[in-house]
C-alpha positions in Angstrom: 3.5 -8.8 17.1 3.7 -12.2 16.7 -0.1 -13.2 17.2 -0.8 -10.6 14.1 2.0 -12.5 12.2 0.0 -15.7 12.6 -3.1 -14.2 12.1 -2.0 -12.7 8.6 -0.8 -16.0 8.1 -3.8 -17.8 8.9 -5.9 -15.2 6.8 -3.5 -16.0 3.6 -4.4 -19.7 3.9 -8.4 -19.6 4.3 -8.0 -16.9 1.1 -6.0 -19.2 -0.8 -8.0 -22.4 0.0 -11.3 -21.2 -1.1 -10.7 -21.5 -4.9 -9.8 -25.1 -4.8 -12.8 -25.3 -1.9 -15.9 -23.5 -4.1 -14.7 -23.6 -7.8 -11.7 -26.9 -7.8 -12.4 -26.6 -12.0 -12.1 -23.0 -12.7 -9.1 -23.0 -9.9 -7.2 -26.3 -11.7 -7.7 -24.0 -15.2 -6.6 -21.0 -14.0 -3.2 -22.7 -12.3 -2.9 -24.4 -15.5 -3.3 -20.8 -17.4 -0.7 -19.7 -15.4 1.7 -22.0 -15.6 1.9 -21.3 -19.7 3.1 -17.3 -18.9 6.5 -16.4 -19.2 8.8 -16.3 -15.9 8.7 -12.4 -16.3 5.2 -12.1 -16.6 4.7 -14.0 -13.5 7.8 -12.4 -11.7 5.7 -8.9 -12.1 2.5 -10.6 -11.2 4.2 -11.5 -8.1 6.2 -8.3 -7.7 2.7 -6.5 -7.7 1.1 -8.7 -4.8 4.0 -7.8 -3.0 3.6 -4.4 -3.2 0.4 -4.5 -2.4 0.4 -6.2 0.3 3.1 -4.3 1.8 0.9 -1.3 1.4 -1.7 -2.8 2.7 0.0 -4.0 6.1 1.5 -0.3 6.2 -1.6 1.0 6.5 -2.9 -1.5 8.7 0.2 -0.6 11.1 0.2 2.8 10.9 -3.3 3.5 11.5 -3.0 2.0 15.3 
């Protein structure tokens, strides 16, 4: 379990760092965008990511 943990982990990061990579302008705006919503708006933003993620690793797992 712990290689697929790292290789989640890994996958997260090269996701996340292609926005700053390809686009740093758009990315910079869109941070800056997001920063200006309100801490419930971003707290249900967050809340669905986490969902979906979860349902996504569920899936993942339980289709072995």
């Amino acid at each position: 379990m712990g290689n697929e943990l790292w290789l989640a982990i890994g996958l997260v990061l090269v996701v996340e760092g292609l926005g700053p990579m390809l686009v740093p302008q758009k990315w910079r705006a869109m941070v800056s965008e997001m920063s200006l919503l309100s801490d419930a708006t971003l707290r249900r933003i967050g809340g669905c990511l986490v969902v979906a993620g979860a349902v996504i690793a569920y899936m993942m797992l339980s289709s072995k």
